[in-house]
FIBADREN-580602 format. One record per residue (C-alpha): y, z, x; residue in three letters. Coordinates in steps of 0.25 Angstrom, whole numbers, plus 2048, in hexadecimal, padded with zeros to 3 digits. Each point is the difference from the previous one (the first is absolute). Layout:
YZXALA...
//
This chain:
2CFBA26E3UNK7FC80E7FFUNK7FE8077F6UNK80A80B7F9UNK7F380B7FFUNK80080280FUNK80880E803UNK80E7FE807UNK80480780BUNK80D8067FFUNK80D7FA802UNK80C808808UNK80F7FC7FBUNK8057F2802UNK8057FF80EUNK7FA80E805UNK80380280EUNK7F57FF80CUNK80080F806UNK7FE80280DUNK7FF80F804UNK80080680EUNK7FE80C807UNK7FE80480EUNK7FB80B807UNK80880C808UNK80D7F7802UNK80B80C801UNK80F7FB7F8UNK8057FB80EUNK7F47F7806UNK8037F47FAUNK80D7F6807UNK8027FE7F0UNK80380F7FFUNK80880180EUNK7F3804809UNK7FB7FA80DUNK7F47F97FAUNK8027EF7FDUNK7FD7FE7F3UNK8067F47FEUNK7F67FC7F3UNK80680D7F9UNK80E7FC804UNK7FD7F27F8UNK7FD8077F5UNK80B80A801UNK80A7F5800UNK7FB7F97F4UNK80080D7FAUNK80380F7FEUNK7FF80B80AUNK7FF80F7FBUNK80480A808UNK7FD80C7F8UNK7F17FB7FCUNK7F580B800UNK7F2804801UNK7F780C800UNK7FF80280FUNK7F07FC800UNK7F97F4800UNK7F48037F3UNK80C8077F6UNK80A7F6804UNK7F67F47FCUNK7FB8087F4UNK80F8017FBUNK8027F1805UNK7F37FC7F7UNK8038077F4UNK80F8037FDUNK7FE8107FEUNK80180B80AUNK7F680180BUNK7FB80F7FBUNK8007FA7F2UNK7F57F7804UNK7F8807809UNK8047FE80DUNK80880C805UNK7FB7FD80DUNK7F57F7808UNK7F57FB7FAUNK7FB80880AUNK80680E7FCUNK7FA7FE7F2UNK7FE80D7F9UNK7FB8047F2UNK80F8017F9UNK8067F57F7UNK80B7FD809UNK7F67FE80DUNK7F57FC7FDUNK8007F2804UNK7FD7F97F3UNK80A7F77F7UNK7FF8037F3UNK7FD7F57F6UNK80C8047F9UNK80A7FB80DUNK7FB7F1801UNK8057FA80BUNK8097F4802UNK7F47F6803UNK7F88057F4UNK80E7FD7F6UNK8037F3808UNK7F27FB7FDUNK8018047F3UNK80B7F87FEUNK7FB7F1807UNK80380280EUNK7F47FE80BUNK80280C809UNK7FC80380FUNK80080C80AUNK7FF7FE810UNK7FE80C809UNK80280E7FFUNK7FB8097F5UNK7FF80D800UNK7FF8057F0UNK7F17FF7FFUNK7FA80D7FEUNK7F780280DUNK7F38047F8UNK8027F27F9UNK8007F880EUNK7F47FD802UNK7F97F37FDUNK7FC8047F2UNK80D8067FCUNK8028017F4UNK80B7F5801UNK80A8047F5UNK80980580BUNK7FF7F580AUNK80B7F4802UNK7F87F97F7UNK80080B7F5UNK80E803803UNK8027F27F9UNK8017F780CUNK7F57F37FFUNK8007FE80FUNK80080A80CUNK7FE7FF80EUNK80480C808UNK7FB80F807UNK7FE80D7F7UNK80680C805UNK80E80580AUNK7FD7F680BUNK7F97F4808UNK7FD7F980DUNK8067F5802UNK7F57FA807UNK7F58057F8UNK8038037F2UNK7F68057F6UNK8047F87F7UNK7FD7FE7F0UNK8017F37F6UNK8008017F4UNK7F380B7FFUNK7F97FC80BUNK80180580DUNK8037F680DUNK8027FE80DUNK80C7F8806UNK7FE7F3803UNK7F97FB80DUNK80D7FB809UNK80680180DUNK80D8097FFUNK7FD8047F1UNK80C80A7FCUNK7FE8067F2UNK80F7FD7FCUNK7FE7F1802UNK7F48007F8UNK8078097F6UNK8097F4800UNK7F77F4800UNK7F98067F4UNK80E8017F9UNK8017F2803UNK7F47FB7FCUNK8018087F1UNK80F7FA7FFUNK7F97F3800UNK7F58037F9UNK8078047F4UNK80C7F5801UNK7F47F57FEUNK7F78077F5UNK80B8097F8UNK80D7F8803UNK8068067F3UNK7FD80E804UNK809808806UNK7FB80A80BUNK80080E806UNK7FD80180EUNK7FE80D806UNK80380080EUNK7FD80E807UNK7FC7FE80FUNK7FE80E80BUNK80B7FC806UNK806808807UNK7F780B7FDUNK7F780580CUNK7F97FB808UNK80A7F7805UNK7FC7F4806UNK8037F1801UNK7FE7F4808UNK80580480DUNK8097F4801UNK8098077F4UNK7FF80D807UNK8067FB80DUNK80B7F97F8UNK80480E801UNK80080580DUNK80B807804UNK8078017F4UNK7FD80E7FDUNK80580580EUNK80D8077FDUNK7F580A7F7UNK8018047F4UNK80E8077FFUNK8077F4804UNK7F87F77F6UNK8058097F5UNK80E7FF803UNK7FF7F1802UNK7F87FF7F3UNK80B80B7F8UNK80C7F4807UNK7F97F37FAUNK7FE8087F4UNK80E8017FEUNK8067F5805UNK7F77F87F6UNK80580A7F4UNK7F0803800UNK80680F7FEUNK80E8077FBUNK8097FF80CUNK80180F7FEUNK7F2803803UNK7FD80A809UNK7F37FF80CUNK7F980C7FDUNK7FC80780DUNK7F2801807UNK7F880C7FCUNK7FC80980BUNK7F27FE800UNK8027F1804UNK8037FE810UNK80C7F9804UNK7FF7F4806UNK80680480EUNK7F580D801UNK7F47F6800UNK7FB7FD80EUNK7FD7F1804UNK7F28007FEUNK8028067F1UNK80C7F47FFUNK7F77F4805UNK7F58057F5UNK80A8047F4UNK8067F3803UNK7F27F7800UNK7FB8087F3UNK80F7FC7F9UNK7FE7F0805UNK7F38007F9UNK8068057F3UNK80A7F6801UNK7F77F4805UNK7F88057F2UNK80C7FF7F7UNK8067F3804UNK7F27F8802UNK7FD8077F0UNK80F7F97FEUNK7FB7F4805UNK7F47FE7F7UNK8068047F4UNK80A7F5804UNK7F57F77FBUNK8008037F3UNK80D7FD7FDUNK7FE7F4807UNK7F67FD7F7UNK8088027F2UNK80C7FB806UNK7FA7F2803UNK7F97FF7F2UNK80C8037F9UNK7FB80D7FBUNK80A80A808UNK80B7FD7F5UNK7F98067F6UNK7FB80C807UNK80280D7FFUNK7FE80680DUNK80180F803UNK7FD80680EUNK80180F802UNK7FE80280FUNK7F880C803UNK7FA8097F7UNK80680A806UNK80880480CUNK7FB7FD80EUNK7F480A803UNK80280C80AUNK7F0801801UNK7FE7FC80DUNK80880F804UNK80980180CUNK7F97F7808UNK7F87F57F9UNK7F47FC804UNK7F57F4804UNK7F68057F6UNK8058087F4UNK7F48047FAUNK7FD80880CUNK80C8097FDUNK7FB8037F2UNK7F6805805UNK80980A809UNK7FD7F580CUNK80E800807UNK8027F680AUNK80680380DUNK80A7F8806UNK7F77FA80CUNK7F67FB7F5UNK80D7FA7FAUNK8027FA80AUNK7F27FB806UNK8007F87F0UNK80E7FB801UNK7FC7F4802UNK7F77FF7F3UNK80B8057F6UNK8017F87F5UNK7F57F7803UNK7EE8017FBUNK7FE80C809UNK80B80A7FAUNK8038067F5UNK80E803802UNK80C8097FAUNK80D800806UNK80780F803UNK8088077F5UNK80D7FD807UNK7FE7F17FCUNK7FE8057F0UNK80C806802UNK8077F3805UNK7FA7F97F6UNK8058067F2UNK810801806UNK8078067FBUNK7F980B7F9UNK7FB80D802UNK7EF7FF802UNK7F47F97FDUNK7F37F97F9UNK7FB80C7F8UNK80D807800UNK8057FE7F1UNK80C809800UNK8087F7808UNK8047F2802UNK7F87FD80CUNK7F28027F7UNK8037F87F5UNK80E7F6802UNK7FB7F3802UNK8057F1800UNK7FF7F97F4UNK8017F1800UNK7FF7F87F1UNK8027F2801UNK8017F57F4UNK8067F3802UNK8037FB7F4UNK80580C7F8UNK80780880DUNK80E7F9800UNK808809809UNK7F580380CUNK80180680EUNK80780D7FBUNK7FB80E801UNK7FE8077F4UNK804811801UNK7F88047F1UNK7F580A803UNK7F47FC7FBUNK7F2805802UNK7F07F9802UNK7FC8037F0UNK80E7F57FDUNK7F97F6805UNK7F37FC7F5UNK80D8037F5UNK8077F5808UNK7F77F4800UNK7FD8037F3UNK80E8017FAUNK8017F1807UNK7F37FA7FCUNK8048047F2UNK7F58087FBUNK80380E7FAUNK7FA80C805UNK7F27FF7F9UNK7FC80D7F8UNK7F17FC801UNK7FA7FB80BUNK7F07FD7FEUNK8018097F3UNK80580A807UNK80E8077FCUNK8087FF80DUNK80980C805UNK8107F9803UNK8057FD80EUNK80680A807UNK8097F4808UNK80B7F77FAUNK8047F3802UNK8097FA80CUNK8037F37F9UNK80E8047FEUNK8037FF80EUNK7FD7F27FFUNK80C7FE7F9UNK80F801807UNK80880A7F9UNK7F48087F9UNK7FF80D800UNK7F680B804UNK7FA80A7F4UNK80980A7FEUNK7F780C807UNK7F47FF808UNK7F480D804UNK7F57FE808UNK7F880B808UNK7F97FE80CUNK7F3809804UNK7F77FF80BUNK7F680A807UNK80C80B7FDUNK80B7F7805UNK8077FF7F2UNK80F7FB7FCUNK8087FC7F4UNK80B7F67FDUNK8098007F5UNK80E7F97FFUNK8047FE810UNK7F980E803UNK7F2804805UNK7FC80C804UNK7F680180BUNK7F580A804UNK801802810UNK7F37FB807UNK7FB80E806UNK7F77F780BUNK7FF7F0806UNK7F47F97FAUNK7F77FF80CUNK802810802UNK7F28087FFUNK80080E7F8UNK8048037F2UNK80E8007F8UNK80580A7FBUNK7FF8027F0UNK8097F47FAUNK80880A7F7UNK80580780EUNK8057F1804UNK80F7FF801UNK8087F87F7UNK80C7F5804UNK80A7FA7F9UNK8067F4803UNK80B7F77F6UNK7FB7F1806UNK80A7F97F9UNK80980380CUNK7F5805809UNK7F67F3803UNK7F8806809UNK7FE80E7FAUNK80880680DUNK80880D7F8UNK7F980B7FAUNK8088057F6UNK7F680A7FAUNK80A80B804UNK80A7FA7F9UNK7FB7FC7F3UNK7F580B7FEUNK7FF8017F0UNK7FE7EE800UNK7F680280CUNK7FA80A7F4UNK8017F47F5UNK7FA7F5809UNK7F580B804UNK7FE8037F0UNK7FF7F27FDUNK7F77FB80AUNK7F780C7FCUNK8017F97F1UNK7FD7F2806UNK7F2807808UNK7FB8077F0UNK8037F07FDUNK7F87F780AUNK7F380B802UNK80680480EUNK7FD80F7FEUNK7FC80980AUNK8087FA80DUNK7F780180DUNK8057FE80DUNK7FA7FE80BUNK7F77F3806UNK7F67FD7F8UNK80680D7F6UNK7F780880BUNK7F47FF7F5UNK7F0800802UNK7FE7FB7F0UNK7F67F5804UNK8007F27F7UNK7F67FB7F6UNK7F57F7809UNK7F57F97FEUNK7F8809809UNK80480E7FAUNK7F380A7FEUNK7F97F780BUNK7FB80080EUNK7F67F5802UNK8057F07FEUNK7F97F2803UNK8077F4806UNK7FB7F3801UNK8067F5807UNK8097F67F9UNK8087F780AUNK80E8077FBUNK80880B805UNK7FF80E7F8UNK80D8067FDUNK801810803UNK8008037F1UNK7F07FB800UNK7FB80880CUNK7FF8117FFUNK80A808806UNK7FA803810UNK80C809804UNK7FE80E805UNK7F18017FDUNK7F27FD805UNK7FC7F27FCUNK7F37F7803UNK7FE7F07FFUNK7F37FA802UNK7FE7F3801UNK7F27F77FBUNK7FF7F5807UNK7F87F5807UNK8067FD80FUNK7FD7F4808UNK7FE7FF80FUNK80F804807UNK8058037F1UNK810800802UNK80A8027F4UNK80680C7F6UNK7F88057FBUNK80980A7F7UNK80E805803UNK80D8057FAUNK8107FE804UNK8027FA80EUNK80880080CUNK8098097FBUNK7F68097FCUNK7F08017FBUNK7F2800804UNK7F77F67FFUNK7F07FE803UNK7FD7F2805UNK7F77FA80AUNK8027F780EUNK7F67F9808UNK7F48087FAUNK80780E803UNK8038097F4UNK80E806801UNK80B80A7F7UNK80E803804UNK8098097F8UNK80F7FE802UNK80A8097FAUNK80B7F9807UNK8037F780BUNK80580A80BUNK7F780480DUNK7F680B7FCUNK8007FE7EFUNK7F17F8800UNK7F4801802UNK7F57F6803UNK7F1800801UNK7F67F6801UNK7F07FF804UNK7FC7FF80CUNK7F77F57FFUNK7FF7F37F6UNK7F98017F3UNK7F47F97FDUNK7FF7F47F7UNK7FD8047F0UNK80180B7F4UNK80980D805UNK80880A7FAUNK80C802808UNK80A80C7FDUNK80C808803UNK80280E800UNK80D8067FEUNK7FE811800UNK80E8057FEUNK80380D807UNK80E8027FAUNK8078097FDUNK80B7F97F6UNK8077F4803UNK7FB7F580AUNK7F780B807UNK7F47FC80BUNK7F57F87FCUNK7F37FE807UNK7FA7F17FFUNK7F27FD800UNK7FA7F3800UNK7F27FF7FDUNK7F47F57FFUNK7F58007F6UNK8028107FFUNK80080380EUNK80D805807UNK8057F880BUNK80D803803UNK80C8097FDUNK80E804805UNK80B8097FCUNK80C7FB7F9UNK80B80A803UNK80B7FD7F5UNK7FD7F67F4UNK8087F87F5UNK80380D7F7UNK80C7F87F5UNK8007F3801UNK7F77F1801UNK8067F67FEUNK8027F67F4UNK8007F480BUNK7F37FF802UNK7F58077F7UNK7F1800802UNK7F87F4805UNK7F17FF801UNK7FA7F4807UNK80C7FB807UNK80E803804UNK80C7FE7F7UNK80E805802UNK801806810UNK7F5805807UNK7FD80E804UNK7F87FC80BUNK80C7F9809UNK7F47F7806UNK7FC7FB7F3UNK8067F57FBUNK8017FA7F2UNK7F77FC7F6UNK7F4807808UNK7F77FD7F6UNK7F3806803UNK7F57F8806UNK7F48067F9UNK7FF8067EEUNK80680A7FCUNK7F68057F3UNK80A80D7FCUNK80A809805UNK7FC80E7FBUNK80D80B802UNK7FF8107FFUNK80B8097FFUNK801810800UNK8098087FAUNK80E801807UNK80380A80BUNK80780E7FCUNK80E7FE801UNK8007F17FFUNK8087FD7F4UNK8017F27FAUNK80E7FF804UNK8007F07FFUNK7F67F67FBUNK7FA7F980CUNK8057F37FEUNK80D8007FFUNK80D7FD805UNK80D8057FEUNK8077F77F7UNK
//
């Protein structure tokens, strides 16, 4: 026996629930074949027919504050996330940081005896705080969660995921066809058994968040072509074959109206056969990534299910954390990165990488027509928060033995913050007023458990406002009045002032889809919702309103290299995220490398981001070379090597990087030289000016991630010793503002 003066852990409330939460990526209201789209799910339908399906579900219209909301059950603007991680600025309502006072659901739920774990995504870590030494107070593990396995930031290769356990940074497992969301789910797996043997009278949270479907979209190609030909009719007739099932399955009101295209999207008909055959590949691939994603999570349900575990879990599957994204513009593309970086593919590059879509050597984003096709019936898109197509999104909650009257849709709207309020409301545990001795703010959600039960009501009145990058609305009581997006998401150039945006009315208790402006109508209740959402933003920190992508500022973030210009690297056998190397964007830079190089030295010997975009400075059969790529099209790199082998022993090899400017992505020259002396140089005439990506981060001494050097091929490792990696940076070119952070991708 063991003795009473050992601590206990806490216990949760006799027969507490498992919870299993789920979010994907970018999956717009009319994917799913659980919500009438043309996308198999038939995992999502299993649960959907054991349980509840909410058609009037909402999120914030962005991945980093929908999650934030999801985590904490308050407002995305009352805990900091007002937008990205990314777009993080100096004000309580975007500055990227949680508050002690908002603890999130894993931090209450292991408080309170369950074992809790987080797979995939996340994207509520301050950037300045990501790098190996944290602090770690605000990652999944400080967030409350005792296991993680996952990606930091808006997205991830599929193939080559940076990935993180726990605090340690990783690299995917060594295996033939390795597909992140398959790992994502054999980890899953693995912790469900783990925890079933060791804590069999614990209950559990399991956090399931995986990029799907987020960008880049890819997928083993067998999945992909499962859907060839299926997208052919194009977008128009997908929609109006999505907005039929919808109805017929009574997925929406039979009074529902299918709101028009906008202007700025192509019909169907005007595109020519080239920009169909592409469209088409690009909209199989995000397909082929949904259904295989599908697929695996299928596993975990298996899993439960055949350890008896399913009938007392609680499962709750929000599918998208937003609507489907229109960031791939009006005619996707092979590497989205490059078009962040004002790279525009044309159609005969399209079409020379068709056959790469969706596999290791693309980084892919369908058109916005698709998007469109995607969030049926609404108006809009991802970041639009005004309207439906921006933050309607299926909802799924499954619970075997307390759901009695299952496969029925439930019409209540509900928003993202209802969620933590939900799970805790069935756990049994009250709202804590203190968590970690600090005194916690209320929820800003309710709970849904009163859907669970035929013939219950919902509360007798319901507000919630939306706010995103200017795109503002407010619900009340069957009516939300709407601001009028002024541009598409992908369009360049500022907005105009959000207090000159125009205002919409709309009474969605008979209008589903938000199709009838009523504004002219109604003006003195378009002037009450607009007077309440204005008491709503004094509320939840949301003051001032910017519009405008990345609020069109230049306020740079707290780093670890502020006041700095000279930094030592040594080489460690891991890959360094972008949050640990300087900023190299739109000034002059130098790396120098002090090293001892064997007869025919081959490998990297530093480089930064890949195919997609990057430079790197390695060697190959004795030969020092450099090549600088801002993107993959003819004419965007630059390569230089030495004309004749280095000899065996001590050197100090560099790479010069003089910035001629001006502003954003300007001219470079590149220089490489050899103990000192120059030996060869060349002009790059447009360089990465926004944007590197969050795939790969900086390796030194090998290769990880995709190689920038497309003859290079993984790991690389150097053949001779590294003794340092000494890095100098100058002061950013005139008219170069910081727009974004360099490692980052939109969420």
């Amino acid at each position: 026996m063991t003795s009473g003066n050992f601590p206990k852990r806490p216990q949760a409330p006799k027969g507490a629930p498992n919870i299993l939460l789920v979010m994907t990526d970018d999956v717009g209201f009319g994917a799913t074949s659980t919500f009438g789209g043309p996308i198999p799910t038939p995992n999502f339908d299993r649960l959907a027919r054991a349980g509840i399906r909410y058609n009037r579900f909402h999120t914030t219209a962005m991945c980093s504050p929908t999650r934030a909301a999801l985590l904490t059950g308050r407002n995305h603007h009352a805990v900091g996330f007002g937008g990205l991680a990314e777009m993080a600025i100096a004000q309580p309502g975007y500055n990227s940081v949680i508050p002690e006072k908002a603890a999130t659901i894993g931090r209450i739920l292991s408080a309170n005896g369950y074992d809790t774990a987080w797979l995939g995504k996340n994207h509520n870590t301050p950037l300045w705080e990501t790098t190996s030494l944290g602090p770690f107070d605000r990652w999944p593990n400080g967030y409350g969660f005792d296991y993680y396995y996952g990606f930091f930031g808006g997205a991830a290769n599929q193939f080559v995921p940076a990935l993180i356990e726990n605090r340690n940074l990783v690299e995917p497992p060594n295996q033939d066809g390795y597909i992140l969301d398959r790992d994502l789910i054999d980890h899953g797996v693995d912790w469900l058994r783990r925890q079933r043997t060791l804590h069999p009278d614990h209950p559990f949270l399991l956090y399931v968040a995986p990029g799907t479907a987020h960008s880049p979209h890819q997928a083993p190609r067998e999945w992909i072509d499962r859907f060839k030909g299926q997208f052919d009719g194009g977008w128009d007739a997908v929609r109006a074959a999505t907005f039929h099932r919808q109805k017929a399955a009574g997925i929406i009101p039979q009074d529902a109206v299918l709101t028009p295209r906008p202007d700025k999207i192509p019909a169907w008909d005007s595109c020519s056969a080239d920009e169909k055959r592409v469209y088409c590949r690009m909209m199989e691939a995000y397909a082929g990534m949904l259904a295989h994603w599908d697929h695996q999570f299928g596993r975990i349900l298996d899993e439960l299910e055949s350890t008896g575990q399913l009938d007392n879990t609680l499962v709750i599957y929000i599918q998208g954390d937003n609507g489907a994204s229109a960031e791939g513009g009006l005619t996707g593309a092979t590497n989205e990165i490059a078009k962040y970086n004002s790279v525009e593919p044309t159609m005969e590059e399209l079409l020379a990488n068709i056959d790469h879509i969706g596999g290791p050597n693309s980084f892919s984003a369908y058109p916005v027509g698709w998007a469109w096709a995607m969030n049926t019936p609404f108006q809009w898109f991802k970041q639009i928060a005004s309207h439906f197509g921006g933050t309607r999104n299926g909802l799924v909650i499954s619970w075997p033995r307390r759901i009695r009257k299952t496969d029925v849709i439930s019409d209540a709207f509900h928003h993202v913050t209802d969620i933590v309020p939900t799970i805790l409301d069935v756990v049994g545990i009250a709202p804590p007023t203190e968590v970690g001795h600090v005194a916690q703010v209320p929820f800003d959600g309710t709970s849904m458990r009163y859907t669970f039960d035929e013939g219950s009501t919902a509360p007798a009145t319901r507000e919630q406002y939306f706010e995103l990058i200017g795109n503002r609305a407010f619900y009340k009581d069957g009516w939300i009045a709407s601001t009028h997006p002024p541009a598409l998401p992908f369009e360049p150039g500022k907005r105009p002032p959000p207090e000159e945006w125009r205002w919409e009315l709309y009474r969605i208790a008979d209008d589903y889809s938000q199709s009838r402006d009523l504004a002219a109508e109604h003006p003195e209740r378009l002037e009450e919702m607009k007077a309440a959402f204005h008491r709503a933003c004094e509320r939840n920190n949301v003051y001032p309103i910017r519009a405008g992508q990345w609020f069109d500022l230049v306020q740079p973030m707290p780093n670890p290299f502020q006041g700095r210009t000279a930094f030592t690297y040594y080489p460690s056998g891991r890959r360094h995220p972008g949050s640990e190397f300087p900023d190299l964007k739109n000034r002059s830079w130098h790396v120098e490398a002090i090293c001892s190089v064997p007869a025919k030295g081959a490998g990297t010997i530093i480089s930064q981001g890949g195919w997609i975009g990057g430079w790197s400075l390695y060697m190959m059969d004795g030969f020092v070379k450099a090549v600088y790529r801002t993107a993959d099209q003819p004419g965007l790199e630059a390569r230089l090597s030495t004309s004749e082998r280095l000899a065996p022993g001590p050197h100090v090899i560099a790479l010069r990087f003089d910035y001629l400017g001006p502003g954003l992505g300007g001219p470079a020259d590149l220089s490489l030289l050899i103990d000192g002396k120059l030996h060869v140089t060349g002009r790059v005439q447009r360089t990465i000016g926004k944007l590197v990506s969050a795939s790969e981060g900086v390796s030194i001494g090998f290769e990880r991630g995709t190689p920038v050097a497309q003859e290079i091929k993984t790991p690389f490792a150097f053949s001779g010793r590294i003794e340092r990696i000494d890095v100098t940076i100058a002061e950013r070119a005139p008219a170069a503002p910081i727009l974004v952070k360099q490692d980052v991708e939109e969420g």
